[in-house]
C-alpha positions in Angstrom: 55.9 -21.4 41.6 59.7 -22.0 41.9 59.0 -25.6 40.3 57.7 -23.9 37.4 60.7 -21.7 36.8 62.9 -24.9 37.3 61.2 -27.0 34.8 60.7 -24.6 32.1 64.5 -24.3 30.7 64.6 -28.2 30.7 61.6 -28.3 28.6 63.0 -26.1 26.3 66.1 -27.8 25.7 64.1 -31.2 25.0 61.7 -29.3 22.4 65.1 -28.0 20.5 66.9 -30.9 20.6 64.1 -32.7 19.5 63.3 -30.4 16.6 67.1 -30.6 16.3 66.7 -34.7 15.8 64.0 -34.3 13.2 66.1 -32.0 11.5 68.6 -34.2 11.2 66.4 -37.4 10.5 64.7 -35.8 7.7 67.7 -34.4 5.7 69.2 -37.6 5.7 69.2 -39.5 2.1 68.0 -37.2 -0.5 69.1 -36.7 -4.1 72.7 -36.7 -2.9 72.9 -39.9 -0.9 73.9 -41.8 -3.9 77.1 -39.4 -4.6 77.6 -39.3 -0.8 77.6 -43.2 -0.5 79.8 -43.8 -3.6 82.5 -41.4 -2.2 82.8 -43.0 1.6 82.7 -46.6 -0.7 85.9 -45.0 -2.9 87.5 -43.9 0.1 87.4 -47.1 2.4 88.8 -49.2 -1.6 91.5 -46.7 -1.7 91.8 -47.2 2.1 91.7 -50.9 1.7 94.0 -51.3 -1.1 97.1 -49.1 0.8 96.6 -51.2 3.7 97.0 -54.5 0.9 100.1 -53.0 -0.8 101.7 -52.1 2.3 101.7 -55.4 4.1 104.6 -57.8 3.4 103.0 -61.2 2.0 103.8 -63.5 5.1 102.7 -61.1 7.8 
């Protein structure tokens, strides 16, 4: 019965972390996701235009 008591904390830990993925999975999107996008989007222009400005032209 040893094997038993090996297995079981393994099993455990794969039945969390799998509830864990679904978790995850399913509160992705949502009625935020547009907001959520549009921010990361404004970040990465304002991102995009410092790294323009602060380039000399013939670099």
């Amino acid at each position: 019965m040893d094997y038993v008591s090996a297995l079981i904390p393994p099993v455990v830990m794969a039945v969390f972390f799998i509830g864990l993925v679904r978790v995850i999975v399913k509160t992705q999107g949502g009625a935020a996701k547009a907001k959520e996008d549009a921010a990361v989007d404004a970040a990465f222009a304002e991102n995009a235009r410092r790294t323009a400005v602060s380039k000399p032209d013939g670099v």
